[in-house]
C-alpha positions in Angstrom: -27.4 7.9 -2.1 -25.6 4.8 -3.1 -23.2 2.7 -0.8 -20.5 1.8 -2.7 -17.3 -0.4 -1.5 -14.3 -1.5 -3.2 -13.9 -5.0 -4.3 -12.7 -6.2 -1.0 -16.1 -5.0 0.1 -14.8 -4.4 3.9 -16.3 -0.3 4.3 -19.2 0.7 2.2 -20.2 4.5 2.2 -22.6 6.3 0.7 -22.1 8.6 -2.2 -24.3 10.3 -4.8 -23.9 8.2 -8.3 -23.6 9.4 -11.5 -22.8 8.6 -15.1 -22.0 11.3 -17.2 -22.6 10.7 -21.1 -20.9 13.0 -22.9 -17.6 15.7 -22.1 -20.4 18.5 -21.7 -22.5 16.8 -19.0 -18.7 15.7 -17.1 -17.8 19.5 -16.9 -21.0 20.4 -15.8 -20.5 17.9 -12.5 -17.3 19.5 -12.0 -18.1 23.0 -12.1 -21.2 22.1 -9.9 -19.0 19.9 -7.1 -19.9 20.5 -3.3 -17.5 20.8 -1.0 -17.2 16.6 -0.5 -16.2 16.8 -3.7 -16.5 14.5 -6.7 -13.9 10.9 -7.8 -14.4 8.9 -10.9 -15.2 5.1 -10.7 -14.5 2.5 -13.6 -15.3 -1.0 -12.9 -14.8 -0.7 -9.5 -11.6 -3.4 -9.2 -9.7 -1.0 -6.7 -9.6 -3.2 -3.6 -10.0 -0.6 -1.0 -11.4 3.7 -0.8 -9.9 4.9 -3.6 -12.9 5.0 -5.7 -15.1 5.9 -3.1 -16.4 9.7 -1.4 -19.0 9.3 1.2 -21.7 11.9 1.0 -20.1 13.6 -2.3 -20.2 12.9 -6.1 -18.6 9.4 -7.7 -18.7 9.9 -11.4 -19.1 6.5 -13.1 -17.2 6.7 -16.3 -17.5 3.3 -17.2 -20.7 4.1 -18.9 -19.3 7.3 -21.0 -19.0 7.2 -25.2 -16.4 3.9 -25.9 -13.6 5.1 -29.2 -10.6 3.6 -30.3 -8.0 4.0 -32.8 -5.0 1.4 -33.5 -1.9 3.0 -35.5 -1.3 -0.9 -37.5 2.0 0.7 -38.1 3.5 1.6 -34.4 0.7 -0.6 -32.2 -0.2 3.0 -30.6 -3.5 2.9 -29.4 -6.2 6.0 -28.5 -8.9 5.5 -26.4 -11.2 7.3 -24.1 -10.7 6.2 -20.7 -13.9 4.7 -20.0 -13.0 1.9 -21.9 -12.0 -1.8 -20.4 -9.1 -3.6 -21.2 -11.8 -6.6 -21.8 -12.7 -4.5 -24.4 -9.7 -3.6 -26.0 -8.0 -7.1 -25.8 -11.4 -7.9 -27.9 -10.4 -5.5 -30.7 -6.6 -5.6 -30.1 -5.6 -9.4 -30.1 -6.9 -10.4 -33.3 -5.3 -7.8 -34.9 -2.0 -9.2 -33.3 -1.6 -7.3 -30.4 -1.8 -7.0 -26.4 -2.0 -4.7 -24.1 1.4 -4.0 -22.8 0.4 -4.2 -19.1 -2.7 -6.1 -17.6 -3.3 -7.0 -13.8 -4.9 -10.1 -12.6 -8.0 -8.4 -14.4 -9.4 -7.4 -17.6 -12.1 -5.9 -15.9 -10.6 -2.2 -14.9 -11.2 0.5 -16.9 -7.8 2.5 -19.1 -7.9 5.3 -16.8 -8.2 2.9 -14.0 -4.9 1.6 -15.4 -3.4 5.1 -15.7 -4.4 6.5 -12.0 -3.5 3.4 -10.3 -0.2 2.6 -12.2 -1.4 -1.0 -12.5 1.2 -3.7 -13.3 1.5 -7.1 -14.1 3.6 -10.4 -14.0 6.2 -8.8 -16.8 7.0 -5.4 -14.4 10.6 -6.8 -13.6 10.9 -6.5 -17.8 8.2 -3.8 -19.1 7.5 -1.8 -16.0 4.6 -0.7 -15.4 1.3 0.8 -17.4 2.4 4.8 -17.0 5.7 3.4 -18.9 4.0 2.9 -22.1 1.9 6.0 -22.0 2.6 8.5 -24.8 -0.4 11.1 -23.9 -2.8 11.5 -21.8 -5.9 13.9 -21.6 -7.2 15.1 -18.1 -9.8 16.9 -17.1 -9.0 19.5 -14.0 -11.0 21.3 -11.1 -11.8 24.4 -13.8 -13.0 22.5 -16.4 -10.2 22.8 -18.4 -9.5 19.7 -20.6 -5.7 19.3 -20.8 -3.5 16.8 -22.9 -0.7 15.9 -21.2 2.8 13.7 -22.3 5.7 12.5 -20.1 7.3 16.1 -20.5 4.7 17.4 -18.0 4.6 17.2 -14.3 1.1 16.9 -13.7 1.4 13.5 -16.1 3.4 12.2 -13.7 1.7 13.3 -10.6 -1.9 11.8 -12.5 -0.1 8.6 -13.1 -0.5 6.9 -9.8 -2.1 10.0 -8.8 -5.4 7.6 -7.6 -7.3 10.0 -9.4 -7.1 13.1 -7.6 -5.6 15.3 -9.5 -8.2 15.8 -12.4 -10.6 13.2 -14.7 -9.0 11.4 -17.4 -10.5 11.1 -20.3 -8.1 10.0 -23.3 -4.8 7.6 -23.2 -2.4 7.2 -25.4 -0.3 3.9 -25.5 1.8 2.0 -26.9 1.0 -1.8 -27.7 3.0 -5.3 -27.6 2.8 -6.9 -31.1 1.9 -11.1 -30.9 2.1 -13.8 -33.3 -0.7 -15.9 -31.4 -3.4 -15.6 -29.0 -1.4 -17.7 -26.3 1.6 -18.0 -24.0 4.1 -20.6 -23.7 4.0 -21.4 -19.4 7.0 -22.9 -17.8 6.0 -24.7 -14.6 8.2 -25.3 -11.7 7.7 -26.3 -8.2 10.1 -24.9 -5.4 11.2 -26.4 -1.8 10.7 -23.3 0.3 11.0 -19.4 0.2 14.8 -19.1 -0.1 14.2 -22.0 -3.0 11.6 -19.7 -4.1 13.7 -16.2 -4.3 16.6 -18.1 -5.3 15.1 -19.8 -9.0 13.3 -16.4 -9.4 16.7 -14.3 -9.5 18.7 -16.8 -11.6 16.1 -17.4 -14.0 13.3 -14.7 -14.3 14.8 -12.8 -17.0 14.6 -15.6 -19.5 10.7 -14.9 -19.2 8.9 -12.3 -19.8 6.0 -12.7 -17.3 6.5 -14.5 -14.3 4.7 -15.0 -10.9 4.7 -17.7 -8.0 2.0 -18.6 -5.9 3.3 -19.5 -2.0 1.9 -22.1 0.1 1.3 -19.7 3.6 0.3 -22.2 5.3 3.6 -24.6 4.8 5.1 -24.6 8.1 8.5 -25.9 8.7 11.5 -26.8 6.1 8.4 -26.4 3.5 7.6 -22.4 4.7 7.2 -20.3 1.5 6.9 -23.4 -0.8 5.5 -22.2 -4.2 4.9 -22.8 -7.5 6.6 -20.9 -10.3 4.8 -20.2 -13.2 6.5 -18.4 -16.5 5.8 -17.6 -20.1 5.6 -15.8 -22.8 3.6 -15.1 -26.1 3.7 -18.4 -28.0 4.7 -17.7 -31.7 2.5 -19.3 -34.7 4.9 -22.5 -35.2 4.6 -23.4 -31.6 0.6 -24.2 -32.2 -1.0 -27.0 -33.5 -1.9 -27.8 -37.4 -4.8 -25.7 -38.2 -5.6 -23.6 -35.1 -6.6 -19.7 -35.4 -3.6 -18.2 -34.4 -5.6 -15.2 -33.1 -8.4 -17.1 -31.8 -9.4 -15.0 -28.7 -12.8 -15.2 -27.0 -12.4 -15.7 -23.1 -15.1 -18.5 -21.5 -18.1 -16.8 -20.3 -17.9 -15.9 -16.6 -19.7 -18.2 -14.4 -21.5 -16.5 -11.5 -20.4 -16.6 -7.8 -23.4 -17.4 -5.9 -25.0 -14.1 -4.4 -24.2 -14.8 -0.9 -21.7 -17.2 1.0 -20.7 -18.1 5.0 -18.8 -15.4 6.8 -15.4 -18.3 7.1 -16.3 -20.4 4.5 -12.4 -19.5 3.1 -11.1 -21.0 6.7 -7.6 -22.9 7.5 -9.3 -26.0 6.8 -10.3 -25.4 3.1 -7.8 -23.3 1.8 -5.2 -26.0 3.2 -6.9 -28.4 1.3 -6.3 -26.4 -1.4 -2.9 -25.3 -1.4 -1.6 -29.3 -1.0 -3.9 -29.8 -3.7 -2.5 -27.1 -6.4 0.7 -27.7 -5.0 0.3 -31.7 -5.6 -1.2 -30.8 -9.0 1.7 -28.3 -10.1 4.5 -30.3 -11.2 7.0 -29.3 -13.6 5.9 -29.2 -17.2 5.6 -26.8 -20.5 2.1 -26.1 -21.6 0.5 -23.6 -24.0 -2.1 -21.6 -22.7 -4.4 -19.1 -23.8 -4.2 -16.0 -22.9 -7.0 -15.4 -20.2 -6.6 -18.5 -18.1 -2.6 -17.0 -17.8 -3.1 -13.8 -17.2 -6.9 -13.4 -15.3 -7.8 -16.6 -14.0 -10.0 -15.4 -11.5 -12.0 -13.4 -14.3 -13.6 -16.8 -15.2 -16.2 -16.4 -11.8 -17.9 -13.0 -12.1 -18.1 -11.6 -8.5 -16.1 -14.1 -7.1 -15.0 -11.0 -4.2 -18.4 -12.7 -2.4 -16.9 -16.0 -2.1 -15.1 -14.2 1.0 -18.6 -13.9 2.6 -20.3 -10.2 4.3 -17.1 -9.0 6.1 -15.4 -9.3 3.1 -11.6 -9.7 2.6 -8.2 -7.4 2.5 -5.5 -7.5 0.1 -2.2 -6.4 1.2 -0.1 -5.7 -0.8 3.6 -4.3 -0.3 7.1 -3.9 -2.1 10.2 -3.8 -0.5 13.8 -3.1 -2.6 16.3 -5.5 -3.0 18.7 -5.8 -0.7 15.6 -6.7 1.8 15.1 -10.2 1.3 15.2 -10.3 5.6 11.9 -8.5 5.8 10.3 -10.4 3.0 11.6 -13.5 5.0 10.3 -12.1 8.3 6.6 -11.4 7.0 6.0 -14.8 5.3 7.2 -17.0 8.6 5.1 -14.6 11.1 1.9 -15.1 9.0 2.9 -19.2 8.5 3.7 -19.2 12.2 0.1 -17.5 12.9 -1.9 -19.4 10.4 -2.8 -16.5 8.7 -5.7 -17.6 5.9 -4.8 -16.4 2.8 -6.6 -17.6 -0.2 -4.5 -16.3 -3.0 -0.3 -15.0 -2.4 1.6 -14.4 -4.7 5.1 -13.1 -5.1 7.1 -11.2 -8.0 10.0 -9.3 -8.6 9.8 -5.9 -9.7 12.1 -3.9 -12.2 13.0 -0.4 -12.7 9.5 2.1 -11.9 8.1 5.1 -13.6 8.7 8.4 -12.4 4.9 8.5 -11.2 5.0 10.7 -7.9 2.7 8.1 -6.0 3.3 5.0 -8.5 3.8 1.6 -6.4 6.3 -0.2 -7.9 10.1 -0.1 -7.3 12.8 -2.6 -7.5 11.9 -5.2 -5.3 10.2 -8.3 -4.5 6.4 -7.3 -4.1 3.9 -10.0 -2.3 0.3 -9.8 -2.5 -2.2 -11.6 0.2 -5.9 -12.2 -0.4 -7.1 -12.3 3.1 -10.1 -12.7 4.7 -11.2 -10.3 6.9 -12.1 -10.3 10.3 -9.8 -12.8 11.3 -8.2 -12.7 15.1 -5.1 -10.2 15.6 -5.0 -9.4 11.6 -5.3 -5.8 12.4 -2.5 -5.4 14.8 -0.3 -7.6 12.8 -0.8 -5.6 9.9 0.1 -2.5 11.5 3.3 -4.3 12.8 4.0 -5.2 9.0 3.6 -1.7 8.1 6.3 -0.9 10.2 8.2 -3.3 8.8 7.8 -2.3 5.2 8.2 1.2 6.2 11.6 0.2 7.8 13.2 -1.3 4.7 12.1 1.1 2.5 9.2 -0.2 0.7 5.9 0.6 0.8 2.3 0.0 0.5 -0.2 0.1 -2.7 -2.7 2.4 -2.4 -5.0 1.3 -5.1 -5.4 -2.2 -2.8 -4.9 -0.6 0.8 -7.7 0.0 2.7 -6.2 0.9 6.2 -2.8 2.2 6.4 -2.0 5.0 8.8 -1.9 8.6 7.2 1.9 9.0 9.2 3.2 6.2 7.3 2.3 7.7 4.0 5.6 10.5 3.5 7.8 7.9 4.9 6.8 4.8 1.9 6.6 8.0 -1.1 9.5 10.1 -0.5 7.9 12.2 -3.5 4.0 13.2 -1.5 5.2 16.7 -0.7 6.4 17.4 -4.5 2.8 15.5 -5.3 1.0 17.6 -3.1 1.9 20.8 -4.5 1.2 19.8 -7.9 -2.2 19.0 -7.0 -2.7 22.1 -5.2 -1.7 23.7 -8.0 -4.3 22.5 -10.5 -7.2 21.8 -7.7 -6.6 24.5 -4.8 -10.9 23.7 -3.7 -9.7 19.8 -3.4 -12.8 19.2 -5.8 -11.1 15.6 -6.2 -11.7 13.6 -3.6 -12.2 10.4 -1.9 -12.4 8.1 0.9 -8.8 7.4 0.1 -7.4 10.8 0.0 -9.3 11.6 3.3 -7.8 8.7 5.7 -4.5 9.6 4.8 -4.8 13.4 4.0 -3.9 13.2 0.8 
């Protein structure tokens, strides 16, 4: 047995691990599951259960045979699902295109991407990964290998489906063409959080990735201060004489150290912090390259240790437009609190896909990086769950680590028409996980 955790690394469990090498060896685990089942694991980036099954099977496909093919003529690209989007951004973006979804991460596998619905600063213009899908191939409880497109209901009910409706093992997407290997990044500095959601409506359709980082420790007139950043893919005449357009090769990742203090990310030093970026962040056009926009954390490998042995939740949750009020009401408990969070950020989500269990929805959607076992953060969660629930938004499963099963049909109206799907196409539940268990998926 091996423990395994998410990256938040708040509740190991132990599961048998495996990594299959070829399609032959991945039926045979299926048609040999026990009744805890079996889930596939990439790279391990989902934040909370989903990729875990205590005392059953996790199937490591991280490790399976890498292909891809690029069509130079539409930007589709074919690859097994094993593959990282490090990877393919290795391959892609000096050919002159990019993925046309990444989250904070390179480092999650494509069918990562596809089960989790990932999406990124651009949602609110290119929605999210299942959006771009043309195929996908899936592996279900018989064995059967199945290629699905977004005709089919059981492509929808796999995209977002947090794996649990069959293996993937094949995508099919389309990419975004680029001239250059960087992004022009507009940086502004707002007052406070109705500063903050007021620049963001008027002006984030002029970009085509945007994000802001909030201050959750400004108190007062400066609550929900933040610091807009916005870009999009520089063109060739926008770099200087004689650079490589294409030039893409991320730094190497520095290693976080192996262990660090339980509170080392305390009020103290994450204030210091926050009045230092937000000091440092004044308003200016830069060119960037890609990787320090889009994955900046990618540059410390393990960095989730930083947060020390107890680890850290994200919370993450959308709510529609229309609820600014909640959105208002979360940030000022958690400033009035001083509630450590090392990393927030907020952005404004467009249209969704029709995935049964996909996150996104038209909304504003704020993120917290916090560390865990601080003093009343479970019972103030739970109160924000209620909250969310209330306006209509809901929580993201691929990041959630302790939501209430009861809250789960109220935040996706769609988990009955979900559920029946799956049952359909794996009646012995030989898909499962920690996830799926705590809220009886």
């Amino acid at each position: 047995m091996t423990f395994l955790s998410g990256w938040g690394r708040t509740a190991p469990t132990p599961a048998t691990l495996v990594a299959p090498r070829t399609a032959p060896e991945l039926s045979a685990l299926i048609a040999g599951a026990s009744s805890r089942g079996l889930i596939a694991r990439g790279l391990g980036r989902a934040y909370g259960d989903a990729a875990q099954n205590a005392g059953g099977v996790v199937v490591d496909v991280a490790g399976m045979e890498a292909r891809w093919s690029l069509d130079p003529d539409t930007g589709v690209v074919t690859a097994t699902a094993g593959m990282s989007l490090h990877d393919l951004m290795l391959a892609l973006v000096p050919r002159g295109w990019f993925v046309p979804v990444t989250p904070g991460t390179r480092h999650v596998t494509l069918g990562g991407a596809v089960a989790a619905d990932v999406h990124g600063k651009n949602h609110h213009v290119d929605s999210s990964f299942g959006a771009h899908l043309r195929s996908l191939t899936l592996v279900t409880a018989d064995g059967t290998s199945r290629v699905l497109g977004p005709g089919d209901e059981l492509f929808w009910a796999t995209v977002g489906g947090m794996g649990l409706t069959g293996l993937i093992t094949e995508v099919s997407f389309a990419c975004v063409p680029v001239e250059t290997s960087r992004v022009r990044v507009d940086v502004e500095r707002t007052r406070d959080l109705d500063h903050t959601l007021e620049v963001m409506t008027a002006t984030d359709d002029r970009y085509r990735y945007t994000v802001a980082w909030i201050d959750l420790l400004a108190r007062g007139s400066r609550m929900g201060r933040s610091v807009l950043t916005r870009g999009d893919h520089a063109r060739r005449d926008e770099l200087p004489a004689g650079a490589d357009p294409l030039a893409f090769a991320p730094s190497s990742r520095l290693p976080a150290p192996p262990w660090a203090p339980n509170g080392l990310l305390n009020g103290l030093t994450v204030r210091a912090f926050n009045e230092a970026w937000y000091a440092k962040s004044r308003e200016r056009r830069v060119i960037q390259d890609l990787a320090p926009f889009f994955h900046p954390l990618d540059f410390v490998d393990g960095w989730n240790r930083v947060y020390g042995s107890r680890g850290f939740v994200q919370y993450q949750f959308v709510v529609p437009f229309g609820e600014e009020g909640t959105l208002r009401r979360v940030v000022s408990r958690l400033s009035a609190e001083g509630v450590v969070s090392f990393l927030t950020v907020l952005k404004r989500f467009g249209p969704g896909t029709p995935g049964m269990l996909s996150f996104p929805m038209p909304g504003w959607t704020l993120a917290l990086d916090i560390p865990a076992g601080q003093t009343g953060l479970a019972g103030l969660l739970r109160e924000f769950d209620e909250w969310v629930a209330g306006a209509g938004g809901r929580l993201y499963l691929a990041k959630d680590a302790r939501m209430r099963a009861e809250l789960l049909p109220v935040m996706y109206p769609r988990l009955a028409e979900w559920r029946k799907i799956r049952e359909s196409v794996d009646p012995g539940e030989v898909f499962r996980s920690d996830l799926a268990r705590r809220l009886s998926l």
